[in-house]
C-alpha positions in Angstrom: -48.3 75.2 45.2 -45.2 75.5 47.1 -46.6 76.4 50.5 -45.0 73.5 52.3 -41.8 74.0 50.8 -42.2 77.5 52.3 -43.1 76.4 55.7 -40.0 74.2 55.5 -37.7 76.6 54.6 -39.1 79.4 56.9 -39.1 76.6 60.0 -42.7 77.4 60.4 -45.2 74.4 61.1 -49.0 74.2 59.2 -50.3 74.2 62.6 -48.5 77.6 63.7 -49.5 79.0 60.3 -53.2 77.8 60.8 -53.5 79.3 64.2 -51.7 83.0 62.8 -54.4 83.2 59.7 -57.6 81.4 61.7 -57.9 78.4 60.3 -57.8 74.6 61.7 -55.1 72.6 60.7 -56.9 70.2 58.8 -58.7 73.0 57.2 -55.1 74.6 56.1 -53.9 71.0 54.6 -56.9 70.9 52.2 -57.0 74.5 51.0 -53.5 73.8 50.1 -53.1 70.0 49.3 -52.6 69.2 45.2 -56.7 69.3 44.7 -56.9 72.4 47.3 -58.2 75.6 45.5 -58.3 78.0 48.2 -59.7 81.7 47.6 -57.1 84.5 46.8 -58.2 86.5 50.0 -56.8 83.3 52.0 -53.7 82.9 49.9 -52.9 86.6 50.6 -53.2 85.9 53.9 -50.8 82.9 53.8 -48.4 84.9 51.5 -48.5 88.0 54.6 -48.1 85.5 57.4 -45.0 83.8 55.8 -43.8 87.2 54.6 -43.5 86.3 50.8 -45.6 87.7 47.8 -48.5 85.5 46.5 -46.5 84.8 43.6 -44.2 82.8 45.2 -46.9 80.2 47.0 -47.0 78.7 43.2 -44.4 76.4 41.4 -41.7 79.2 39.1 -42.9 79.5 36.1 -41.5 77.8 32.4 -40.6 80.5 29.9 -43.2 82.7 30.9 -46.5 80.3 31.3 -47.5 78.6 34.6 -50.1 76.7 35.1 -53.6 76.8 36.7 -53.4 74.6 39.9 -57.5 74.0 39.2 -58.3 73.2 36.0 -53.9 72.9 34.7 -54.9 75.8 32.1 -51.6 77.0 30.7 -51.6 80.9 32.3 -49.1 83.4 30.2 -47.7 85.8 32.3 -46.7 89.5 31.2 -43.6 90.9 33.0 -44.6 94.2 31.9 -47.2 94.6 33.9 
């Protein structure tokens, strides 16, 4: 996931971003830590306080597949939809 890279680049600490979507701070680093697998209700909520789409909390996809950041199941995705 590429939530730290987007707290970086918005200036925004973990703990400012724990305290806007009520969480803890240590809470927030293992939802989103490499073996983190938070819900998608709280990664919408990360995604609205950091003003970016969900999409974007994940690594860019490689010709069209990305990968699960659970189980590393190769996803396709579908630009028509």
């Amino acid at each position: 996931m590429r939530i730290k890279e987007i707290l970086r680049e918005k200036g925004i600490t973990a703990k400012e971003l724990a305290s806007t979507i009520g969480m803890t701070e240590t809470g927030l680093s293992i939802a989103i830590s490499e073996n983190g697998n938070p819900p998608l209700k709280r990664l919408e909520q990360i995604a609205t306080a950091l003003g970016v789409p969900v999409t974007d909390l994940f690594d860019k996809p490689t010709n069209g597949v990305i990968h699960c950041p659970n189980c590393g199941k190769e996803i396709k995705l579908n630009p028509e939809v």
